[in-house]
Every structure is written in structure tokens, then in C-alpha cells.
N, C-alpha and C positions, 0 to 999 in steps of 0.2 A: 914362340914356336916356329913351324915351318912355314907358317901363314906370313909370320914377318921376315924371315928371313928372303922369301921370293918375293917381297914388298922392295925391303933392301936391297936385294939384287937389280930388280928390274928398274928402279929408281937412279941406282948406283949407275947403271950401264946405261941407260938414256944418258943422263946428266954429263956421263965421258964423252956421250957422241951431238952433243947438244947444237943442236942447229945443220948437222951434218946430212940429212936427209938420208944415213945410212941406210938401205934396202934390206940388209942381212939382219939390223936390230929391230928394223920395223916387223920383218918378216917373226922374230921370236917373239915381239909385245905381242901381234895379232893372235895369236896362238894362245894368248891368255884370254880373246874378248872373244865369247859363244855367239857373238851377235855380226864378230868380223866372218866366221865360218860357216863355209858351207854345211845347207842341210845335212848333208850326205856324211860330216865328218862325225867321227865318234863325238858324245856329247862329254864333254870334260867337265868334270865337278871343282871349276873355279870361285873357290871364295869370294865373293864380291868384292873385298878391300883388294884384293891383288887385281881385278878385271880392270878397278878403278887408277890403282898404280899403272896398269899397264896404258889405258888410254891417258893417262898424264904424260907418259913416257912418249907415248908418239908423239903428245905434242911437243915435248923437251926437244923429240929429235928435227921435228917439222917445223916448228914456227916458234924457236923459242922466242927470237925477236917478237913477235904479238904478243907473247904471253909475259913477258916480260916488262914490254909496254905497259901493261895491265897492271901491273904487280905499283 
């Protein structure tokens, strides 16, 4: 369903910018973690598998060397 499709997406779009430290896709993963967002912002009814896509995704973009190492 739409649960996997934004899994895919956010996956998909890290993984193209992997290791780029892109700002405009970090900007979009955070947006899926209630915990990256200020009190203040509206509270978004994020799935937990997509919060968790999306903090993988930051890492794809930030360190995939570390994470890779790892693998």
C-alpha cells in the first residue's frame, strides 16, 4: 500500500544521493522523523516503518561509507 510505496520512495532517493550529504533530501527524510521536529510543528501520523526508512535514509545520504563498512 502507501505505507510501502513512501518506504520505496525515501529508500530509492537516499540510495541516488548516497553519500552526497544532499541538504534538500535530508531536509525531506526529516520531515518523516516526529522526533527530528519541532514541538510546535503539526504532529504527522508517520507509520513507524517509513520514520525508520527515513532515518536509514539519512544515513545513506551522510555516512554511507560508515554504514557500509559495517555491512
Amino acid at each position: 500500500g502507501h505505507e510501502m510505496t513512501s518506504i520505496g520512495l525515501l529508500l530509492g532517493v537516499s540510495a541516488a544521493k548516497l553519500g552526497t550529504m544532499d541538504m534538500s533530501i535530508t531536509r525531506l527524510l526529516s520531515i518523516h522523523i516526529p522526533a527530528l521536529l519541532p514541538p510546535t510543528s503539526t504532529e504527522l501520523d508517520v507509520p513507524h516503518s517509513v520514520q525508520v526508512a527515513a532515518v536509514v535514509g539519512i544515513g545513506l545520504v551522510h555516512n554511507a561509507e560508515v554504514l557500509l563498512a559495517e555491512i
